[in-house]
N, C-alpha and C positions, 0 to 999 in steps of 0.2 A: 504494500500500500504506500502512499505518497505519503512524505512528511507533513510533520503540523505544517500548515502555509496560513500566513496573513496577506490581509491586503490592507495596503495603505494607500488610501482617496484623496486628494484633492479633489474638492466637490465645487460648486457653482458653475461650470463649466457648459457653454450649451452644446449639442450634440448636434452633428453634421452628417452628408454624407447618405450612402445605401449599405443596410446590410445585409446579407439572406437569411433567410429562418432555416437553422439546419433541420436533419432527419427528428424524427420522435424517440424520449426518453423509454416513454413507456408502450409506444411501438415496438422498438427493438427487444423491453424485456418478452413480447408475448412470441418477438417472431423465432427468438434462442430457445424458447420454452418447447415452440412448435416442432423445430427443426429436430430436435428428439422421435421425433418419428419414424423421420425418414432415416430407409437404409441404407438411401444413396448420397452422393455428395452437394452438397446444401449450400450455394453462393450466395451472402446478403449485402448486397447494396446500401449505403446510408446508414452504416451501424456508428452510433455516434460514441466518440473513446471517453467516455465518464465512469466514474468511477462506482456506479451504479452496475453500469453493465462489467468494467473488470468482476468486479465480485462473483455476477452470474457466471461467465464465463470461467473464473477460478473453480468453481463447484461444476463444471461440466469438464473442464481438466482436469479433476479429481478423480472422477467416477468414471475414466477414459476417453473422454470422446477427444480426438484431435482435431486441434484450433488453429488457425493461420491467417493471420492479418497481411491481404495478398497486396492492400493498395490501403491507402489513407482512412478510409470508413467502408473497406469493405473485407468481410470475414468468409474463410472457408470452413465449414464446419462436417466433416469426417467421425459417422457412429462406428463405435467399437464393435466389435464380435459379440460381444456382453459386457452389458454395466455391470459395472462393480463399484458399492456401495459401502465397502468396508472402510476404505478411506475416504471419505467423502469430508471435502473441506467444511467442516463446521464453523469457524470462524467466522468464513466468508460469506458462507449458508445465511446464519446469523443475520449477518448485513444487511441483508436483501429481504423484503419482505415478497418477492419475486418469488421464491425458491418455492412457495407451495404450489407453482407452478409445474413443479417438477412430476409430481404425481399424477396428471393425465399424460403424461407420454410413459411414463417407466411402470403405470400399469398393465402396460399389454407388454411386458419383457420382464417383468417380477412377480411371482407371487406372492412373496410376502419382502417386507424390507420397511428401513426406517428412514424418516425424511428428520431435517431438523425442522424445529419450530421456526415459521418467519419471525420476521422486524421489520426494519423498515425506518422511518422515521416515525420519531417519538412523540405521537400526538394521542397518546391515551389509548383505552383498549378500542381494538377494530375487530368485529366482530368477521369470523372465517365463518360464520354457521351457513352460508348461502352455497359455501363449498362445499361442506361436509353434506348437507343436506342434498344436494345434488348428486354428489357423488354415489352416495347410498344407491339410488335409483338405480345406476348401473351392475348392483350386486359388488359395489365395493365395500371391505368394513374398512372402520378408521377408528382408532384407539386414541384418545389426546392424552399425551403424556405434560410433564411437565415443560420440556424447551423440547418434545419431539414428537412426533406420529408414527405410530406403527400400521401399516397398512399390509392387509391382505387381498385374497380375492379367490374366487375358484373359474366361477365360467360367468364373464361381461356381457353383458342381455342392453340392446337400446332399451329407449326410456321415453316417456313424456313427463317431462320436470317443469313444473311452478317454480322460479325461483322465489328463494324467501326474499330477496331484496336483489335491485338490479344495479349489483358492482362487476364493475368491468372486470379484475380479476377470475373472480368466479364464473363469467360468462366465456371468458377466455380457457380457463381450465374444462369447463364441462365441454365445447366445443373439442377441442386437442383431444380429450377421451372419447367423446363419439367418431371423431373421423377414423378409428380401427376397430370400431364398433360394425358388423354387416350387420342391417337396416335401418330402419328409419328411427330417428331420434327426435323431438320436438322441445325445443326450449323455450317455454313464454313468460314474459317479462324481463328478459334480456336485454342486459345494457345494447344501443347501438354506437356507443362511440367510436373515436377515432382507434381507440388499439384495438378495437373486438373487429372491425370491418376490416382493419391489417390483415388480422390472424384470417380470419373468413379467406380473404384477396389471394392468401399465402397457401390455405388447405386446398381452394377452389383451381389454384395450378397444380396440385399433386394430386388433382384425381378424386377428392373427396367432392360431392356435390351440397351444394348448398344454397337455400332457397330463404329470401327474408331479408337478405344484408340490407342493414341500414333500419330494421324495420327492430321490433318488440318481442317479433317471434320468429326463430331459422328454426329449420329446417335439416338438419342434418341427412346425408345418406351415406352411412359407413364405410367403406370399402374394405377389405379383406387383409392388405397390405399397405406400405409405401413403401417402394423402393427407386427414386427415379432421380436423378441428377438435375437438379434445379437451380435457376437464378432469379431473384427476386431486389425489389427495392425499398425496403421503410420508407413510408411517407412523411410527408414535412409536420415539424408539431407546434398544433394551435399555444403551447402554453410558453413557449419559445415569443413565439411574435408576440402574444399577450405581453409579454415581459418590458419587448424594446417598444411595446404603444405606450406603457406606463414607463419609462423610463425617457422618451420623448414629452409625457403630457407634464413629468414632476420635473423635469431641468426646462417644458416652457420651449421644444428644440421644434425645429423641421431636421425630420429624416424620412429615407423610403425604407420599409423592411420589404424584400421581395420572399415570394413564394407563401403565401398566408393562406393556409389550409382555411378558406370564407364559411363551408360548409358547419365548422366546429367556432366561429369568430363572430357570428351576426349579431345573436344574442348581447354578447356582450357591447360588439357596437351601437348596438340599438340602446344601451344604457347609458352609454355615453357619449351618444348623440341626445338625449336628452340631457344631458349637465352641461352640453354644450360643446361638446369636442366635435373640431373641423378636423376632416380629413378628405381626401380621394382616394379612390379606387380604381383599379385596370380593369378591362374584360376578364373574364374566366377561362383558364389554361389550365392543362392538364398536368400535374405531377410525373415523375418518371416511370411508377408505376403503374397510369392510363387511369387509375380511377379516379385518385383527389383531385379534388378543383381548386386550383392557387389562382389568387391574387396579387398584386403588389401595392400596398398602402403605403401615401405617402400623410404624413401629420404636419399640422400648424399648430403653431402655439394658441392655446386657450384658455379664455375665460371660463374658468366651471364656476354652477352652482351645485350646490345639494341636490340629490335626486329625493321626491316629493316623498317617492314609497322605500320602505326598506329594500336593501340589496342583499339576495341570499343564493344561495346555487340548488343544485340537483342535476338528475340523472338528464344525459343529453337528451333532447336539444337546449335544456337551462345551461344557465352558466354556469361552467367549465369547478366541476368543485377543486381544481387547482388554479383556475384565474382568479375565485374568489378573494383573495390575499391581494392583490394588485389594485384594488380596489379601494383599498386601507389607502396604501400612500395618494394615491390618486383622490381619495374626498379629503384628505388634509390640504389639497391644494384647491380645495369648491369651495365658496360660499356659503354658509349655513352648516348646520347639520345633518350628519350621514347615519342611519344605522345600518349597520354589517351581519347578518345572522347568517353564523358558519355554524349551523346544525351538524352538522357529519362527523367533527370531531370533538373528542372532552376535552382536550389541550389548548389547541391551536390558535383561538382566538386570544389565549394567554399571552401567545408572546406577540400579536400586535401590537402592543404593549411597549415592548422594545422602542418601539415608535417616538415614544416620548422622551427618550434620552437625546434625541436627536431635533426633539423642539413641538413635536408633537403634540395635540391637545384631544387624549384620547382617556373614555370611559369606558373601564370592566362593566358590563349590567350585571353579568353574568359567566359562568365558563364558555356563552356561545354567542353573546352580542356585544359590540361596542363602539358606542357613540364617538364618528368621528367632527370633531369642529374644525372648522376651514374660515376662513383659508391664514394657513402659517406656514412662515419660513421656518426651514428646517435649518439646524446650524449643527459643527461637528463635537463627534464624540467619541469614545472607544466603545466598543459596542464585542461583546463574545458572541459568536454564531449561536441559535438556539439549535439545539438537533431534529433540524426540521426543513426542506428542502426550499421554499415557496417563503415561509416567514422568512428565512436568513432570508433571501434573495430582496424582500421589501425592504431591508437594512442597508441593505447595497443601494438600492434607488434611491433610499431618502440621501443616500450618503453623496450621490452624485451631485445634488440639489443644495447638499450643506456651502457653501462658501468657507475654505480652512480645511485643515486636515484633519480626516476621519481614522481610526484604526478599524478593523473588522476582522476579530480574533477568530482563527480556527474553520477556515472555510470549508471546510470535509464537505459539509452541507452542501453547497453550492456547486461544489465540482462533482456530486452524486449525478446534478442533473444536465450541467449546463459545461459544455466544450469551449475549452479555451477565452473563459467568459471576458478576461480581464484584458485579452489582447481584441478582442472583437471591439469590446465598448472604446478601448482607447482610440482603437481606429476609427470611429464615429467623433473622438474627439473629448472622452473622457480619459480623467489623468489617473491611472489607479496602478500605483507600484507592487510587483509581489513579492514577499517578504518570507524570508523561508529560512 
């Protein structure tokens, strides 16, 4: 793993310039998850080098699969003759709240074996029951252990599954176990975001059939095998661009961000087109993969006010329950007051909070809401990463906007999700030294 790393901000700076919206964070973990299937050789396009995905990748080293970074962001991934799970990196396991991913591909090549418990980012407990309860359905047991799962299975039968709640992981897991599933499989209430329609785009070239993308309910039709040599692309990620809109709206900049996956970004525009943010838009162009619809936006500096109704997320087409955080730094710069209700996690809206070291004028309600007042200048401060991907990242934005030099201890967070962050923004014309 990387060393501790700080970054050190010079903030007021305005931002210039075009940048592109790389591949997806959480794209790539479903498409490393998937690629366990196949028995043949596996080329992904747009796997973005964070330290999210090293971890996944270290636990698929572990357990043998061979890995090969052939080109800048793209990976060759080579299944073993048989996993082997005896070593299997738990440290790295740990890391990643990904890893319970691992269990729809390595049920149909293990009969019994032990996964480690996920993690992930520290935002209070997340309920896995949408998995376990899915899984069941296919005639799998699952035993929760204390940091691990013991799973078995005898003979894998499709399924029609209710999910108990439509999280993207889970909808990605049950999916990867029905495609070596023969027949039909039916999953309703299924997330459709941006990684479950990957995964779908990724099984629908190996041969799996699959009916719904994009919709509440697929369709699965199992096939028998994979085994076929494939090349695919990760598509571009909405929380990416999210990032460099609120990092343009809070330094006040004009910049383009090109390739903005529109289908997963309206929502939110449509919010802040109401507080007030100007922007343009390109026609609608294809991703490299032929399915996402990109965009290129370009932003003006605005005037926001407060939006009138509270601002909260949920399962796509709502806003993006990892845009919701961007949203924080962004009504400290509106008029009036904002509330934020981040239902989905017990933690999270904790370290909004953070906020106010840097000038902020923010109230806890609750562990799930809190009032932002606007509009203030943000000024600097030392500030420690919280262990939380999306909160650290609004520390970084306010820090752009501070005027003076900020510190931002311990970026682990930030480099989980986001490539080369600190050489991107400088190149748009922010000053942020990395300190190691």
């Amino acid at each position: 793993m990387d060393n501790y790393i700080d970054f050190k901000v010079e903030g007021g700076h305005k931002l210039s310039g075009t940048v592109t919206t790389n591949s997806s964070k959480n794209g790539a973990m479903g498409l490393l998850c998937a690629s366990l299937l196949n028995r043949g050789k596996t080329v992904l396009h747009g796997i973005p080098r964070i330290e999210e995905v090293k971890r996944i990748i270290e636990v698929m080293l572990s357990i043998g699969v061979k890995i090969d970074w052939i080109e800048k962001n793209t990976l060759q991934i080579i299944p073993p003759e048989k996993f082997d799970l005896e070593g299997i990196d738990k440290i790295a396991a740990g890391k990643t709240r990904s890893i319970i991913m691992f269990l729809g591909p390595l049920v149909h090549y293990l009969k019994k074996f032990e996964l480690p418990g996920p993690k992930g980012c520290n935002l209070g407990k997340r309920s896995i029951a949408a998995h376990l309860f899915g899984l069941e359905k296919f005639g799998i047991k699952i035993k929760v252990n204390y940091s691990s799962y013991s799973i078995s299975t005898t003979k894998l039968k499709p399924a029609q599954i209710v999910m108990f709640e439509k999280g993207d992981t889970a909808t990605e897991n049950l999916l990867i176990t029905a495609a070596l599933i023969p027949g039909k499989t039916i999953i309703k209430f299924a997330s459709s975001n941006y990684m479950v329609q990957d995964v779908c785009f990724f099984l629908q070239k190996l041969g799996v059939k699959i009916e719904g993308v994009g919709t509440s309910t697929l369709v699965v039709q199992g096939v028998e095998e994979i085994n076929t040599d494939i090349e695919h692309y990760n598509s571009e990620d909405p929380i990416e661009s999210m990032m460099f809109i609120a990092s343009s709206i809070v330094t006040d900049s004009k910049i383009t961000i090109k390739a903005c996956p529109i289908d997963f970004l309206e929502i939110e525009l449509l919010r802040l087109e109401k507080m007030g943010f100007k922007y343009t838009r390109t026609k609608v162009y294809k991703s490299k993969n032929g399915f996402t619809s990109l965009v290129d936006i370009t932003t003006y500096p605005s005037k926001l006010k407060a939006f009138h109704e509270k601002i909260t997320c949920g399962a796509y087409p709502d806003i993006n329950i990892d845009n919701l955080p961007f949203f924080v730094p962004i009504a400290c710069k509106a008029k009036g007051t904002t509330l934020i209700h981040d239902w989905v996690y017990e933690n999270r809206a904790i370290y909004f909070m953070e906020l106010n070291k840097l000038g902020a004028n923010i109230i806890l309600a609750d562990p799930h809401r809190v009032f932002v007042e606007g509009p203030v200048e943000f000024t600097p401060a030392q500030v420690v990463c919280p262990p939380a991907l999306r909160p650290a990242m609004i520390i970084l934005i306010a820090m752009l906007a501070a005027p003076g030099v900020s510190i931002l201890r311990n970026v682990y967070s930030i480099k989980r999700g986001y490539e080369e962050i600190a050489e991107r923004l400088n190149a748009l014309g922010a000053k942020i030294e990395i300190l190691s």
